[in-house]
N, C-alpha and C positions, 0 to 999 in steps of 0.2 A: 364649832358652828361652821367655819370653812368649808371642813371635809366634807361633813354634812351637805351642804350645800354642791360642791364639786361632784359627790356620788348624786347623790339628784340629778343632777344635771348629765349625767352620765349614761343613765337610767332614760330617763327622758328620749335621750339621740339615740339608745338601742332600739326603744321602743318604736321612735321616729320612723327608724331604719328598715325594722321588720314591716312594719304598715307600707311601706311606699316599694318593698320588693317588688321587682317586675319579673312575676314567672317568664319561663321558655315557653314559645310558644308550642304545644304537640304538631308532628309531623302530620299533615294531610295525609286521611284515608286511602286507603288503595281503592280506586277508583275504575278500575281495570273493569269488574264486573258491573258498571252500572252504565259507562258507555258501550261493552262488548259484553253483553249478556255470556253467560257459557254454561248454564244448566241442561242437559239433556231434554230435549225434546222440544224447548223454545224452536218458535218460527216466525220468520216475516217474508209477508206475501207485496210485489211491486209491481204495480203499472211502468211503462213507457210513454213520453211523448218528447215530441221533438220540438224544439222552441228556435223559430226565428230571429232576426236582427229587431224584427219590431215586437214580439211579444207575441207574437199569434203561435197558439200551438195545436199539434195535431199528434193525434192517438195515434201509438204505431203497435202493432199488432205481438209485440211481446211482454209476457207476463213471466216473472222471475220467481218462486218460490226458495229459501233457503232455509233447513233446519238443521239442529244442534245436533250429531249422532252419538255425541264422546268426546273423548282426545288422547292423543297418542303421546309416545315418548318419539324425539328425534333430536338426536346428539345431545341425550342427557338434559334435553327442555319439555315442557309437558305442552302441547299446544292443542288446542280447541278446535275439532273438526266440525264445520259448518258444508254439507250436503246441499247442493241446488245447481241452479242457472244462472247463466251470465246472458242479458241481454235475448232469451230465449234460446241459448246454445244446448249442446249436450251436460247432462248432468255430471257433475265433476266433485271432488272435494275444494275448499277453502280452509285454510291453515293460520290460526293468529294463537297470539300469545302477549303476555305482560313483561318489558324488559325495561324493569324501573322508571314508569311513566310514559313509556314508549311502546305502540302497540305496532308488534313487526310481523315478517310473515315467513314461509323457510328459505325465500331468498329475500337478500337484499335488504335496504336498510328499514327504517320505519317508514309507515305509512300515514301515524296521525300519532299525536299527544295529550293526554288531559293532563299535562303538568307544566309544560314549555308553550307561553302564547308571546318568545319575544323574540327567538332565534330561527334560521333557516333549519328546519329538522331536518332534513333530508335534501339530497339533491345527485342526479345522474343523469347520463345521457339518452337519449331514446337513438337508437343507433344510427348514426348518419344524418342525423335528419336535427331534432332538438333538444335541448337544453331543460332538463326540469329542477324545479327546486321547488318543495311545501314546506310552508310554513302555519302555522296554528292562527284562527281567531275565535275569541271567548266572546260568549254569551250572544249568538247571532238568532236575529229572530226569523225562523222556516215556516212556510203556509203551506199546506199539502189537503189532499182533502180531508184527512183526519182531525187535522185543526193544525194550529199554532204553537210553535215550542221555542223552546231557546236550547241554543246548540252550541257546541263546539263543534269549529270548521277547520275541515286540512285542506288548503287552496293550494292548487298544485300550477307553478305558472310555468309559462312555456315559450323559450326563449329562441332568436336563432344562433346557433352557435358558433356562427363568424363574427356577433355583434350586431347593432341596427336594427331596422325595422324587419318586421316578418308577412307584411304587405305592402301594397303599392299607398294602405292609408298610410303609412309611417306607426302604426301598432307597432309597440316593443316587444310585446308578449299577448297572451290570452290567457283564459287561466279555465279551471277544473277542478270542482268538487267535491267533497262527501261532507257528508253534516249530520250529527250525531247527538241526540237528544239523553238527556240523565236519566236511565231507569229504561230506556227501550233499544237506545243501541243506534245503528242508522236508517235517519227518517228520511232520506233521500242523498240522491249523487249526483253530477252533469258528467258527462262525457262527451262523444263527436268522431266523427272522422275530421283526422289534423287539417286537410285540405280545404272542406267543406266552413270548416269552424276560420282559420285564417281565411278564406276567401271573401265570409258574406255574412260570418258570426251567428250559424247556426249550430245549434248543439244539440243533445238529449239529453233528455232530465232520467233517472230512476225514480219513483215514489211512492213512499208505504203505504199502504192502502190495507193491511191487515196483521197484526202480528198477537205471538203469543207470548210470554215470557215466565215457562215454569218454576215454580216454587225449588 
């Protein structure tokens, strides 16, 4: 009756045991292709406007078109060629690729993360002049005219590299971004001339205003 009893009970705390395992949780999807699309022949088409210290902004006169054409081999990494404009410049290529949650480009380090929202990703000099360092933030809510998304953001700040302020307000930094929606890619970016932006905190916005994202 004892034994009886002990194997029961034995039984019992196996059974216990198997019920209350706690699986591994699976590794997060590769996500690479749903904030940076890379299918042939995807496109996103961008307005310009320049945005003041008080909010008022005004259309500026360039329109950005970039689309997918392929992607090449360079030093043995396969990277995604994106065809377009910058700011209404000459047509050029754009270079990215997937480096374990990190989306870089053929120089230098990364540029944005959907996997790191807690560390400094990146950070180098702008020659002589300032100090950058981006960092990730999840789930930011973007208004553009297309509507409303939640994004992950790479805020890129901008420091002076003696220390201290970077104007006469006593500003440490200023900052600049890109902000990238799930399933479309990037739904808009601010930029600026450095002078302009530290001076009076005007900047340019980029924003989607069309895009396509083939099968």
């Amino acid at each position: 009756m004892k034994t009886y009893i002990i194997i029961t009970a034995a039984l019992l705390t196996l059974i216990s045991c198997k019920k209350d395992k706690i699986e591994t949780p699976t590794i997060e999807e590769n996500k690479f292709e749903s904030y940076s699309p890379n299918t042939k022949g995807s496109y996103w088409i961008y307005d310009w406007v320049e945005v003041d210290t008080n909010g008022v902004e005004t259309p500026l006169p360039y329109k950005d078109t970039l689309r997918i054409i392929g992607d090449t081999m360079i030093k043995n990494n396969t990277y995604t060629i994106k065809r377009g404009t910058s700011k209404g410049g000459p047509v050029r290529n754009f270079y990215s690729r997937d480096s374990s949650g990190y989306i870089v480009g053929v120089l230098g380090g990364p540029s944005s993360s959907y996997i790191n929202f807690s560390d400094t990703i990146n950070s180098y000099e702008s020659p002589g002049y300032l100090d950058i360092r981006i960092k990730m933030f999840n789930n930011i809510q973007v208004s553009i005219p297309l509507g409303t998304f939640a994004t992950i953001e790479a805020r890129r700040f901008h420091y002076n590299p003696n220390g201290g302020s970077i104007n006469n307000n006593g500003d440490l930094y200023f900052t600049y971004s890109s902000w990238f929606a799930d399933g479309i890619g990037r739904v808009k970016s601010s930029t600026g001339y450095f002078s302009e932006t530290i001076q009076n905190g005007t900047i340019m916005e980029q924003r989607l205003v069309e895009y396509y994202i083939a099968p």
